[in-house]
C-alpha atoms as an extended CHARMM CRD file, in Angstrom:
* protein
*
       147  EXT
         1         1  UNK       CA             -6.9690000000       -3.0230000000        4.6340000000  PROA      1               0.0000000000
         2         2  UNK       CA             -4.8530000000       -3.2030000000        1.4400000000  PROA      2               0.0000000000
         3         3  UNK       CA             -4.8870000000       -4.6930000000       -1.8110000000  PROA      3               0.0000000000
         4         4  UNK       CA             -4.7370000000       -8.8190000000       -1.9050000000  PROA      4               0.0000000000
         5         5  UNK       CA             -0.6540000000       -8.7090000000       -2.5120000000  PROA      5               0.0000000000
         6         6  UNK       CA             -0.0160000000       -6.1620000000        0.2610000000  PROA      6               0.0000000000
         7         7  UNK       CA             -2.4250000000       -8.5680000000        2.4620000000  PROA      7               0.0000000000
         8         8  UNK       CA              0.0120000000      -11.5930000000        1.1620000000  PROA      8               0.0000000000
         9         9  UNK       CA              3.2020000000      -10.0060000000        1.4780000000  PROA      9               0.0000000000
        10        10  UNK       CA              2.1910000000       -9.0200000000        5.3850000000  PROA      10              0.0000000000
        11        11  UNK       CA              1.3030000000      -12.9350000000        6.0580000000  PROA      11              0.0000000000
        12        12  UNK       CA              4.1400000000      -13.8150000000        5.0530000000  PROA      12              0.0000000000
        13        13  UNK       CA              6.2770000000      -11.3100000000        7.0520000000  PROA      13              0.0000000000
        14        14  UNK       CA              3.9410000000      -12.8470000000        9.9380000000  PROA      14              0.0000000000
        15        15  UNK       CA              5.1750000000      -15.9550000000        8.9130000000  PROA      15              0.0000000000
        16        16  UNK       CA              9.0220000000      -15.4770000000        9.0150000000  PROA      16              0.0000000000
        17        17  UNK       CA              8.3800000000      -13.3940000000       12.1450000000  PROA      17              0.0000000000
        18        18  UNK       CA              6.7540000000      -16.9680000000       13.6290000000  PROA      18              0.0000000000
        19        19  UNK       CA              3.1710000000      -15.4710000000       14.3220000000  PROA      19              0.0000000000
        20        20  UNK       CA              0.6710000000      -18.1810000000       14.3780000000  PROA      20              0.0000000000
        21        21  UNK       CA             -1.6570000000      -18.2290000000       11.2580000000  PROA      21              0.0000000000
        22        22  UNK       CA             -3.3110000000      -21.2340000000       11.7780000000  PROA      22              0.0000000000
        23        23  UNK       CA             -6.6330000000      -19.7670000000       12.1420000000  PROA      23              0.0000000000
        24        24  UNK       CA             -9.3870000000      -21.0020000000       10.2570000000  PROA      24              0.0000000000
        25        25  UNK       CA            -10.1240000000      -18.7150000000        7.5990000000  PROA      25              0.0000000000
        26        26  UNK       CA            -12.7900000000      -18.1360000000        4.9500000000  PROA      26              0.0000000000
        27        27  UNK       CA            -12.8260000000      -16.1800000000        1.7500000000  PROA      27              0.0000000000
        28        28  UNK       CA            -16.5860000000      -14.9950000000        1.1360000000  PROA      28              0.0000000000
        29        29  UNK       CA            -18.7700000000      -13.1580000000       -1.3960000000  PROA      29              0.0000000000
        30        30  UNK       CA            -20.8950000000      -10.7990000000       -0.4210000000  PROA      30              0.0000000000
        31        31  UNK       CA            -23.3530000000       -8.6410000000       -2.9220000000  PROA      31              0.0000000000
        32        32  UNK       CA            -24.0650000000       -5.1410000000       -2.3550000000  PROA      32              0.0000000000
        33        33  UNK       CA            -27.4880000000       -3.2340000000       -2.9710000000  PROA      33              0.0000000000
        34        34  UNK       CA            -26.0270000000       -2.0040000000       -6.1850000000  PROA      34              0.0000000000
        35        35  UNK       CA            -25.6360000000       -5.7070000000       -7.1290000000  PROA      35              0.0000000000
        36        36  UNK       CA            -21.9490000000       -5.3380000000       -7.3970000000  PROA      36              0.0000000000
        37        37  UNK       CA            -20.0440000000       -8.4110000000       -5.9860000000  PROA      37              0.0000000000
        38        38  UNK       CA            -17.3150000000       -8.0250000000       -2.9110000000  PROA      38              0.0000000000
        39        39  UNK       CA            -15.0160000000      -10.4550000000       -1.9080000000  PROA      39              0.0000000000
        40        40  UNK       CA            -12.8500000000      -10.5850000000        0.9180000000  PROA      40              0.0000000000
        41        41  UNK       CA            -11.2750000000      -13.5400000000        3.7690000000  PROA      41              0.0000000000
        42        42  UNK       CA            -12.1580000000      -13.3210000000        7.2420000000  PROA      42              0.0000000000
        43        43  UNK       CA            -11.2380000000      -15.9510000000       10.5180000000  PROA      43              0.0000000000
        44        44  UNK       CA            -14.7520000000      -14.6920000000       11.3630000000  PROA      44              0.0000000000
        45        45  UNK       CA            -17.7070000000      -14.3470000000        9.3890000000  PROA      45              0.0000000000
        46        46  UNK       CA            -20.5610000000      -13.3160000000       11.2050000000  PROA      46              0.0000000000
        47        47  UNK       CA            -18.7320000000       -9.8990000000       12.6000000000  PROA      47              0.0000000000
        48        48  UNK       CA            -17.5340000000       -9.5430000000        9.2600000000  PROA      48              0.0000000000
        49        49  UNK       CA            -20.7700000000       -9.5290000000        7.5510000000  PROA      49              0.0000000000
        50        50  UNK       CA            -22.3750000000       -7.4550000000       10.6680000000  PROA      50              0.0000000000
        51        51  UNK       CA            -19.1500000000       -4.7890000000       10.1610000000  PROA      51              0.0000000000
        52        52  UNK       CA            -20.2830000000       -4.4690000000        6.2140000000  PROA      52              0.0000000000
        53        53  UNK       CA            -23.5710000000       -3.7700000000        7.1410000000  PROA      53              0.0000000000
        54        54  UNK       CA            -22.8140000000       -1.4280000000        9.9680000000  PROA      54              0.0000000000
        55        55  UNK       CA            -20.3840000000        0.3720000000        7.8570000000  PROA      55              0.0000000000
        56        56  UNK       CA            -17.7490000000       -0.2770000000        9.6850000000  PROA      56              0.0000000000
        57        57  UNK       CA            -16.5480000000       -2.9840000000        6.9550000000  PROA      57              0.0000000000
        58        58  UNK       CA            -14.6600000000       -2.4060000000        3.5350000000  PROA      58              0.0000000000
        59        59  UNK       CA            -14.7300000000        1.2070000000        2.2080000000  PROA      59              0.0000000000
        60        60  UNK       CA            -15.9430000000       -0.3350000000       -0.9890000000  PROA      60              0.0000000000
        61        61  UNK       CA            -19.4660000000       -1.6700000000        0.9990000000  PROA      61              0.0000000000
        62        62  UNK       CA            -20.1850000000        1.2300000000        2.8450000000  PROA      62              0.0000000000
        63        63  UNK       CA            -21.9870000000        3.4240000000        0.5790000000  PROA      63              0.0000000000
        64        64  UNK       CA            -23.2890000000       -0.3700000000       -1.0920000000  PROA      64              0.0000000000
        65        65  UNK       CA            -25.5600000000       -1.2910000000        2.0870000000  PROA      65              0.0000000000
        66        66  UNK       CA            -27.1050000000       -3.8130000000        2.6890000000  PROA      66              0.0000000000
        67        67  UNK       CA            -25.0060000000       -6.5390000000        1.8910000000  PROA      67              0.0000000000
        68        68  UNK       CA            -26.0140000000      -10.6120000000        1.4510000000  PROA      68              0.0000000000
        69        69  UNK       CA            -23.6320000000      -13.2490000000        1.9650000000  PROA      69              0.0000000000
        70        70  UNK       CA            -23.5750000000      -15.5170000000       -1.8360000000  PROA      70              0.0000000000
        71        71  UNK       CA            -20.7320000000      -17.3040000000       -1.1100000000  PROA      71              0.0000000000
        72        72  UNK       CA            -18.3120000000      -18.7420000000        1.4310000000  PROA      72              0.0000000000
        73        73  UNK       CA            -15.2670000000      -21.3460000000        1.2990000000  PROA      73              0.0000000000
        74        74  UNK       CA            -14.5010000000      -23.9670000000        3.3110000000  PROA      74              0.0000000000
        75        75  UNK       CA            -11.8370000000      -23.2410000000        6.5730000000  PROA      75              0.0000000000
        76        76  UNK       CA             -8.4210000000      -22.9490000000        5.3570000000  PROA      76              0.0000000000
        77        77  UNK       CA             -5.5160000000      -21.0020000000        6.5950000000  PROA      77              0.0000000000
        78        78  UNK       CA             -4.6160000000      -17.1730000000        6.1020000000  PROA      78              0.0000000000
        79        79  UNK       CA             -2.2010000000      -17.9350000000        3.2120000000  PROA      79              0.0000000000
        80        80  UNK       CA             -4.5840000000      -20.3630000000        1.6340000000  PROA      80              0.0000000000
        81        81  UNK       CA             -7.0000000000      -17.9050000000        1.8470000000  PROA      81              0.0000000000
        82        82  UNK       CA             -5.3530000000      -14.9010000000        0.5880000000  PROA      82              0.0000000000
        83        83  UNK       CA             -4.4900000000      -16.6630000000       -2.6750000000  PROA      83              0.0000000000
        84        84  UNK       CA             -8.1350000000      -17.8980000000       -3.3050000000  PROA      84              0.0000000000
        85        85  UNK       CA             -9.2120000000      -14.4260000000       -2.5650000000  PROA      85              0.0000000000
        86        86  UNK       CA             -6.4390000000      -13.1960000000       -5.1070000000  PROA      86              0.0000000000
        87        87  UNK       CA             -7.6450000000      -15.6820000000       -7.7460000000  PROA      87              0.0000000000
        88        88  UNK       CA            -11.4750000000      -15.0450000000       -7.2570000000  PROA      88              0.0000000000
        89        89  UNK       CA            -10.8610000000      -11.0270000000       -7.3540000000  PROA      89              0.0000000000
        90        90  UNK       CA             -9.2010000000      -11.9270000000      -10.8300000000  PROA      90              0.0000000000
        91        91  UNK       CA            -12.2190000000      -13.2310000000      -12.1930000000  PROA      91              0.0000000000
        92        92  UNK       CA            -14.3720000000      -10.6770000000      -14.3190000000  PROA      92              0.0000000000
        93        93  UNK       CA            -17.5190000000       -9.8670000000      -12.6070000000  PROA      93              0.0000000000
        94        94  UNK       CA            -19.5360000000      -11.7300000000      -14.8410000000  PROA      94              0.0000000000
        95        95  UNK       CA            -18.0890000000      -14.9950000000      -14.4560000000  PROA      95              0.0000000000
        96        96  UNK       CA            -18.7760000000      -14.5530000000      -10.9500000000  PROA      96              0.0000000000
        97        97  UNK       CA            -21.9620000000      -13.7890000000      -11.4100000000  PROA      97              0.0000000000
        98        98  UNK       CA            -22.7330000000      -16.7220000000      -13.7480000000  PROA      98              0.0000000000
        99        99  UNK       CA            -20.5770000000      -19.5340000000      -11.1340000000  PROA      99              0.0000000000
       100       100  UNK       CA            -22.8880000000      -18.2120000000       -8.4680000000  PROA      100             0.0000000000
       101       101  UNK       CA            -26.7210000000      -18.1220000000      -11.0360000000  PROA      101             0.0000000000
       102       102  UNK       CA            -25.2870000000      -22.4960000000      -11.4820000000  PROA      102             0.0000000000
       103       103  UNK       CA            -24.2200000000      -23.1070000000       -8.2840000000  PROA      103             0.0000000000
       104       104  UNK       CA            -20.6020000000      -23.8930000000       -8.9050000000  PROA      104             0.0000000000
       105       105  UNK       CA            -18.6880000000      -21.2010000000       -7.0220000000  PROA      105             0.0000000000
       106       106  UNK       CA            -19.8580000000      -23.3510000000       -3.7220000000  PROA      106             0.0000000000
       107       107  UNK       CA            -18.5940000000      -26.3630000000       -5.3940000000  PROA      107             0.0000000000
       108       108  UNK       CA            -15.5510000000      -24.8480000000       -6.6660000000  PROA      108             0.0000000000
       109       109  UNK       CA            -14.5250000000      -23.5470000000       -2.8050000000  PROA      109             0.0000000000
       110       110  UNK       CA            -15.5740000000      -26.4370000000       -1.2820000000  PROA      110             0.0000000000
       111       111  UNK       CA            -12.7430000000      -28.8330000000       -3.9010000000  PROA      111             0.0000000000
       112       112  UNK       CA            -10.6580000000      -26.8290000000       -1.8410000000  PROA      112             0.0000000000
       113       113  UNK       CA            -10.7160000000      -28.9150000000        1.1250000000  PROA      113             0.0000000000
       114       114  UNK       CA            -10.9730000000      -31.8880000000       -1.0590000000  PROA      114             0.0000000000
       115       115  UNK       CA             -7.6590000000      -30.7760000000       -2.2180000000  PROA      115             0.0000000000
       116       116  UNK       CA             -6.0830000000      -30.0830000000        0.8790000000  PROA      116             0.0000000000
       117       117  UNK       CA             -7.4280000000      -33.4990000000        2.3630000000  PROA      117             0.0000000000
       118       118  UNK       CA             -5.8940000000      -35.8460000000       -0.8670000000  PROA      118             0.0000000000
       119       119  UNK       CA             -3.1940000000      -33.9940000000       -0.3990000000  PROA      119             0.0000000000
       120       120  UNK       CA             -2.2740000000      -35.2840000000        3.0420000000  PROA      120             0.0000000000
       121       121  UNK       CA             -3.2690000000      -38.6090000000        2.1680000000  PROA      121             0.0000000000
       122       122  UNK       CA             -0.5950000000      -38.4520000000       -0.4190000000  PROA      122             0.0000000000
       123       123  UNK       CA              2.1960000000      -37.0310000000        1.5610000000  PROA      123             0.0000000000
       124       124  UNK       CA              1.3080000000      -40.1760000000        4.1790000000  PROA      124             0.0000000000
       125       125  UNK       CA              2.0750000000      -42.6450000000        1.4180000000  PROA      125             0.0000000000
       126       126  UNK       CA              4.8120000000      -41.4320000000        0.0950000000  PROA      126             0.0000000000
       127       127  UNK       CA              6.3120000000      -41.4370000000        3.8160000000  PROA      127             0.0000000000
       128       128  UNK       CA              4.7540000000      -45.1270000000        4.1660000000  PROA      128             0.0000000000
       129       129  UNK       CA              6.5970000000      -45.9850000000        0.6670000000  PROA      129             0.0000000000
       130       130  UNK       CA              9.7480000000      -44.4450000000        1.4580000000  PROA      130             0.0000000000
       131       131  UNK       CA              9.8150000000      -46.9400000000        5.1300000000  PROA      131             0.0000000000
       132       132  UNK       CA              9.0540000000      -49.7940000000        2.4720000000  PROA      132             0.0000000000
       133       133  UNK       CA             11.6920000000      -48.7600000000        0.1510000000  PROA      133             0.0000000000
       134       134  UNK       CA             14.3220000000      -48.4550000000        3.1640000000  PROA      134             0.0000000000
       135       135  UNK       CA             13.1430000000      -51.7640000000        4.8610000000  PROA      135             0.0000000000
       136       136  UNK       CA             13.3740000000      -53.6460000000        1.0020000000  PROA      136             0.0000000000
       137       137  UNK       CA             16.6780000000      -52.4190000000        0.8850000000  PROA      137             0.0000000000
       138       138  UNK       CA             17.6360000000      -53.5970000000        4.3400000000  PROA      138             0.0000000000
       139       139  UNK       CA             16.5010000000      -57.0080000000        3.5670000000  PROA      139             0.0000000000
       140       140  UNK       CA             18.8600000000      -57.5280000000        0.5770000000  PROA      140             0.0000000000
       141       141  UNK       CA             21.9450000000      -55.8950000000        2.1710000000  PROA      141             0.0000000000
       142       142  UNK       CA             21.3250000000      -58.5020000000        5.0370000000  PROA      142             0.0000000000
       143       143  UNK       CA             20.9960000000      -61.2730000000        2.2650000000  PROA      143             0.0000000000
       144       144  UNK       CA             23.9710000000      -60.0880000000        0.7410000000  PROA      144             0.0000000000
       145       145  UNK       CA             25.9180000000      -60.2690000000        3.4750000000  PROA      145             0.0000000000
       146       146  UNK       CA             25.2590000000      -63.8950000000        4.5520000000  PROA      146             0.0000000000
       147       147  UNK       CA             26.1690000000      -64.9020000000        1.2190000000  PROA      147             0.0000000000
C-alpha cells in the first residue's frame, strides 16, 4: 500500500476532496514467525489479520506466516491513525519489543482515547467560558448604561 507518508498525504487529499474518513480505525501489531514485529492501521481487523495469514496481506508478512495479533489501539479516525502508525514504525524494534514483554504498548494506545476524550471536555469549557465571559460583559454594559 505505500509507505506511512504516502498513506498520510492520500488521507488528506481524501480530505480536501470531502471523502468521509470517519471510520473507526485501529493501528495494530502483529508478529511474524520470524519474530519480527509488523505494524499497520486497519477500519477492520479481523479481515486484516485473516488477509496476513492468507497471504493476501502486506508483502512484508507473506513469506513471515503465521502471524499473532500483540497489539491493537483503541478506534480513532484514519488521520489519527496514520500518525500513531507513523510514530510506532519510528520506534526501534527493540523498544517495541520491550513496551509489549511490560505491558505498556496497550496502555500507551489506549491514553489515546483518554486524550481524545479530555480533549473534548476541554473544548466544551472553553465554549461554556467564553458564553460566561460574553454574558459578564453584558451585565456591566447594561449597568453602565443605567448609570
Amino acid at each position: 500500500m505505500g509507505s506511512v507518508r504516502e498513506k498520510y498525504k492520500k488521507n488528506q487529499r481524501n480530505i480536501h476532496a470531502g471523502e468521509s474518513t470517519l471510520r473507526q480505525w485501529v493501528v495494530y501489531l502483529i508478529r511474524c514467525s520470524d519474530e519480527s514485529l509488523y505494524c499497520g492501521i486497519t477500519n477492520d481487523l479481523k479481515n486484516r489479520l485473516a488477509a496476513h495469514n492468507s497471504g493476501r496481506g502486506a508483502k512484508y508478512t507473506r513469506s513471515r506466516r503465521p502471524v499473532e495479533l500483540v497489539g491493537a489501539s483503541s478506534e480513532m479516525t484514519q488521520s489519527d491513525a496514520l500518525k500513531l502508525e507513523y510514530r510506532v514504525k519510528q520506534l526501534p524494534a527493540g523498544k517495541k519489543n520491550l513496551e509489549l514483554s511490560t505491558g505498556k504498548f496497550q496502555m500507551t494506545m489506549g491514553l489515546k482515547k483518554d486524550l481524545q476524550a479530555v480533549c473534548k471536555t476541554l473544548e466544551v469549557l472553553v465554549d461554556k467560558t467564553e458564553s460566561l465571559l460574553k454574558a459578564v460583559a453584558k451585565l456591566e454594559n447594561q449597568k453602565l448604561e443605567k448609570h
